[in-house]
C-alpha positions as CSV (number, residue, x, y, z in Angstrom):
1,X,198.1,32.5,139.4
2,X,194.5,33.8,139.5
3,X,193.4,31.4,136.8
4,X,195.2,28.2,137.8
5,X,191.7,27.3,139.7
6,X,189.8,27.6,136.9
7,X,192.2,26.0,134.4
8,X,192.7,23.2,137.0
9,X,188.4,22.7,137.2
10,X,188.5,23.1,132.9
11,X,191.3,19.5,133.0
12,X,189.4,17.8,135.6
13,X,185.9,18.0,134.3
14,X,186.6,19.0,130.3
15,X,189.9,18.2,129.3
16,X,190.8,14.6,131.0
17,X,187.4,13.2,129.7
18,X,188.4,14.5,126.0
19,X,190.9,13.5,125.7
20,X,190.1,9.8,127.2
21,X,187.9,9.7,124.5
22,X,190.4,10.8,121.6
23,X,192.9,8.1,123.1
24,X,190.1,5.8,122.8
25,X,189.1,6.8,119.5
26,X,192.4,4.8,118.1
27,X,191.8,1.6,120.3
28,X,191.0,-1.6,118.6
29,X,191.7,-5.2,119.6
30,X,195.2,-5.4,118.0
31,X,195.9,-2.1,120.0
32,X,196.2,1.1,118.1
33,X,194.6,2.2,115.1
34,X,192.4,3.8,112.6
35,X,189.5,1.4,112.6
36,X,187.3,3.4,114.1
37,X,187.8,6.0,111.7
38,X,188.1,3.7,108.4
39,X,184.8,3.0,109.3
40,X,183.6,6.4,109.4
41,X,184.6,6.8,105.8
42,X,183.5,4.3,104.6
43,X,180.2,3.6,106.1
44,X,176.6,4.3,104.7
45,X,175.3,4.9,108.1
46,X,177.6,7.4,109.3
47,X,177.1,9.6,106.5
48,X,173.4,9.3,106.2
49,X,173.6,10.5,109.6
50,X,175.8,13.0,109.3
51,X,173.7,14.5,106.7
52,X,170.8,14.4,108.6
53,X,172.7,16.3,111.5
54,X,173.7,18.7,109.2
55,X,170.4,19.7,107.4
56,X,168.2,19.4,110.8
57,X,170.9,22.0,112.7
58,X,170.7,24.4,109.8
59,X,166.9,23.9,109.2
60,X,166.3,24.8,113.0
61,X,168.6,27.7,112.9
62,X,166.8,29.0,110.1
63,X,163.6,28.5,111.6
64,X,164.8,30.0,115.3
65,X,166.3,33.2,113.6
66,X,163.2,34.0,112.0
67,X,161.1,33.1,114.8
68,X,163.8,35.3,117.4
69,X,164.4,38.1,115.1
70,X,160.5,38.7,114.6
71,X,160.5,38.3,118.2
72,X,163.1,40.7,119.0
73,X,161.9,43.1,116.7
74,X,158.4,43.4,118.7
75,X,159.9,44.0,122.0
76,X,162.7,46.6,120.9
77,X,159.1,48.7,119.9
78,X,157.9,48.0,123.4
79,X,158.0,50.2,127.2
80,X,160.9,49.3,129.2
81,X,158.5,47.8,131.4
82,X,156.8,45.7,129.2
83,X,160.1,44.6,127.7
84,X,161.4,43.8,130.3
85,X,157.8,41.2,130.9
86,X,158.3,39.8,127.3
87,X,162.2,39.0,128.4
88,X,160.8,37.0,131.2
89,X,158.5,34.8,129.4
90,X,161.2,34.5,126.4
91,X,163.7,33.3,129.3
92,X,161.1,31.0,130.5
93,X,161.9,27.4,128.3
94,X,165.5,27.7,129.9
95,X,163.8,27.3,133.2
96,X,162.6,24.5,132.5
97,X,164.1,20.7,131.5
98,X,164.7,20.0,128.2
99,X,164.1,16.5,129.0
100,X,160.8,17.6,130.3
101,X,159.5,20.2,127.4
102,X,160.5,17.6,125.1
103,X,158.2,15.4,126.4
104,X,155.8,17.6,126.9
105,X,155.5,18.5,123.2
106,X,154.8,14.8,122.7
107,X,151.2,16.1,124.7
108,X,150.8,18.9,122.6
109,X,151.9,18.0,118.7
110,X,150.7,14.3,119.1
111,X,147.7,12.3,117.1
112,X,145.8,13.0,119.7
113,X,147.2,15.9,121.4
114,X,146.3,19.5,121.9
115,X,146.5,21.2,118.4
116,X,144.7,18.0,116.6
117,X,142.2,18.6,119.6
118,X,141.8,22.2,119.1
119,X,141.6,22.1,115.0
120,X,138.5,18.7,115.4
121,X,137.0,21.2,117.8
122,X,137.1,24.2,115.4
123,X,136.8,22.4,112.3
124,X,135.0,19.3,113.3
125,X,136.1,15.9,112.3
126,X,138.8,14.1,113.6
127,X,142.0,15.7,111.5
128,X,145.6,13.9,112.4
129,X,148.1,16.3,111.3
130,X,151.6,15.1,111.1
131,X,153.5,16.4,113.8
132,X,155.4,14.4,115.8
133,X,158.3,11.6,115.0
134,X,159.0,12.9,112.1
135,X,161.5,16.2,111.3
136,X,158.5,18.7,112.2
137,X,158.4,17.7,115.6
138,X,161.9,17.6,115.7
139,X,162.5,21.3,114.4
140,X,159.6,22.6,116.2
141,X,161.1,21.1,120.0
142,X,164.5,22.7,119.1
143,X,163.3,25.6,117.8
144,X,161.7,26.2,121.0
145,X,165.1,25.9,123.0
146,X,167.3,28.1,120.1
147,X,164.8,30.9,120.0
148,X,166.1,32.7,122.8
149,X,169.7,32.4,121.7
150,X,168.6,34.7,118.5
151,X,166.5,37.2,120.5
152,X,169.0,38.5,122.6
153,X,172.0,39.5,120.6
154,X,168.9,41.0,118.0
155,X,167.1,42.6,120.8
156,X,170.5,44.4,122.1
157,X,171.3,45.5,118.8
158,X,168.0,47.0,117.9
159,X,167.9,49.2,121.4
160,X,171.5,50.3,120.3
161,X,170.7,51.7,117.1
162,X,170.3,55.4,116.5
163,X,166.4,55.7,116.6
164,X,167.0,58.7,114.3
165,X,168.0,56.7,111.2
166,X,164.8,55.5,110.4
167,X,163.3,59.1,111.0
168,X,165.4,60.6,108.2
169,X,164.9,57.6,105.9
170,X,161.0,58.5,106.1
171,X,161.9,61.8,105.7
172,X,163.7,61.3,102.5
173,X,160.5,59.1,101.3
174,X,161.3,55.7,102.4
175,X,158.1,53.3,103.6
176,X,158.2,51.1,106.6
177,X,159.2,48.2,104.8
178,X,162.1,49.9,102.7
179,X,163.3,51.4,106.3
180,X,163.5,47.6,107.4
181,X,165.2,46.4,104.7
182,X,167.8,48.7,103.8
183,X,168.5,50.5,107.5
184,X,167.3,48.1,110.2
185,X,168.1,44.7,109.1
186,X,171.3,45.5,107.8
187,X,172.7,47.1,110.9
188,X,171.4,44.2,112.4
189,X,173.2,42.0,110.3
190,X,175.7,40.8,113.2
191,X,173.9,40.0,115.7
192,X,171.9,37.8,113.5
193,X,174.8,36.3,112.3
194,X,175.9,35.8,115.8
195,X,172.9,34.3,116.8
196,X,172.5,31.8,114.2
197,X,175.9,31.0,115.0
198,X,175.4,30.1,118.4
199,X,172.2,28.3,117.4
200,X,174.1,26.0,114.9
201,X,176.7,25.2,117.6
202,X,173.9,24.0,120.3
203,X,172.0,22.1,116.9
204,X,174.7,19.7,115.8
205,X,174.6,18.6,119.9
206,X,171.0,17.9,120.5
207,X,170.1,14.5,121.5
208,X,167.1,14.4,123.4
209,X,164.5,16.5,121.4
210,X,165.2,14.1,117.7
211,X,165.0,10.7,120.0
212,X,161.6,12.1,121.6
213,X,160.3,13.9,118.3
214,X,161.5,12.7,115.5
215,X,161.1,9.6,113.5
216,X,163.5,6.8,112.3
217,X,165.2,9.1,109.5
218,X,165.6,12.0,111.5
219,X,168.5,10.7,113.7
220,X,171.4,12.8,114.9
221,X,175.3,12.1,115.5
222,X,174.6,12.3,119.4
223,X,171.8,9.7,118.9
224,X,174.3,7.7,116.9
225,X,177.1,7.5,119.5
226,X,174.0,6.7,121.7
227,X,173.4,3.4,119.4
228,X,177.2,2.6,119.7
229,X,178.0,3.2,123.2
230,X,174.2,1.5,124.6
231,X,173.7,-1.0,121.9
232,X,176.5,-2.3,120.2
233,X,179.2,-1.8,122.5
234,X,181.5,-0.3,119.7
235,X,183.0,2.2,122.2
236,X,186.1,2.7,119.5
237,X,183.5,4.3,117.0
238,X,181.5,5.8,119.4
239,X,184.6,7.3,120.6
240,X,185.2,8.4,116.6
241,X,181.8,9.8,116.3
242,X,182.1,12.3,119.8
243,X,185.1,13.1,118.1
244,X,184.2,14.4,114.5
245,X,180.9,16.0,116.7
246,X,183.5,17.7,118.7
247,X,186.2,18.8,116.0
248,X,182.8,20.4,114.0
249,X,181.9,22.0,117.1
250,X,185.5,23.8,117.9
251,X,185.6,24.6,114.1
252,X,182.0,27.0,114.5
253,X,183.2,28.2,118.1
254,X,186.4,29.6,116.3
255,X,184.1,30.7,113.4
256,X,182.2,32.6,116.1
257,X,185.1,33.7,118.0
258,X,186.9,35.4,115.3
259,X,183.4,37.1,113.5
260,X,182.8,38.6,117.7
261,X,186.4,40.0,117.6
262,X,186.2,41.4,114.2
263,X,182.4,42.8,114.8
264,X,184.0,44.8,117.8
């Protein structure tokens, strides 16, 4: 009785449109089929595109949970209060638009943007480094939204480890880097899975950063049901599209759902 509300907001605003879209997945002109998803297997596009999709999500998780555990790492060594600063400023991209710190890196990585402005200044010259339309700019804009989704699990789990461990593994000889490898990291070892799950999740949605930063080979499935639904009007394989997106989506979810219960 308590959750009826909720279930009856989850149909109205999740469910019904999901399942419009499945139902219109199988829609052609002679009524229903399998066109939409004939074409899927068969077309050059679609799994050019789905390639891409896959290796820019697990490029950027890569990228985030290096950039987030390195991140985590330093503020686990810092005062509560100064933590608790360096929390702040890692929460600050959610504050913010994607839309708009999207954009914004267009400013920054561009031709004639900040870092080429900063390096001509230092270095003299006029250097152009690659940075934007083209998968750089594209991992760089979503690694900026991921990063946080890393450092928090990894941050959690370093202030719950027993600060004593890596006293007795200097003890017993061990150098900073061995105590990293071999008692930090791998009690650690969930919560970076966790994270990087979480990160691949968000990736394979992402439409907004690869159609502001990224060049003609670096689009995603989102932009591609973008193309179908704006462009061609093929709502029956745009439909087809949200769907695969979606089925890969629920399969990580319940990848991450049963590693969280068994991790308890």
């Amino acid at each position: 009785m308590f959750a009826a509300p909720a279930l009856m907001l989850f149909a109205a605003i999740f469910a019904a449109p999901v399942a419009y879209i499945v139902a219109f997945s199988f829609q052609s002109s002679k009524g229903y089929s399998l066109d939409g998803y004939r074409w899927l297997t068969t077309s050059p596009l679609f799994s050019r595109v789905l390639w891409n999709t896959i290796e820019i999500a697990i490029s950027a998780t890569l990228v985030s949970v290096i950039l987030g555990y390195a991140l985590a790492l330093h503020l686990s060594t810092l005062s509560p209060r100064k933590r608790a600063i360096g929390m702040a400023l890692v929460l600050f991209p959610f504050w913010t638009s994607i839309l708009v710190k999207s954009y914004s890196f267009t400013i920054i990585l561009g031709r004639r943007g900040i870092i080429n402005s900063v390096l001509g200044w230092v270095l003299g010259g006029n250097p152009e480094l690659p940075l934007i339309f083209n998968r750089a700019g594209v991992l760089i804009g979503m690694s900026n939204h991921l990063v946080p989704f890393v450092v928090f699990p990894v941050l959690v789990n370093l202030l719950a480890q027993d600060r004593n461990l890596p006293k007795a593994a200097a003890i017993m000889g061990a150098t900073p880097l061995s105590v990293f490898w071999r008692v930090t990291l791998p009690l650690s070892a969930p919560a970076v899975l966790a994270g990087a799950l979480i990160c691949l999740i968000i990736s394979f949605g992402f439409f907004v950063t690869p159609a502001l930063l990224g060049g003609r080979a670096d689009v995603m499935l989102a932009n591609l049901i973008d193309l179908f639904t704006r462009e061609t009007l093929n709502w029956t394989v745009s439909s087809a599209v949200a769907v695969v997106l979606l089925a890969a989506s629920c399969v990580l979810i319940l990848g991450l759902s049963r590693f969280s219960g068994q991790t308890r």
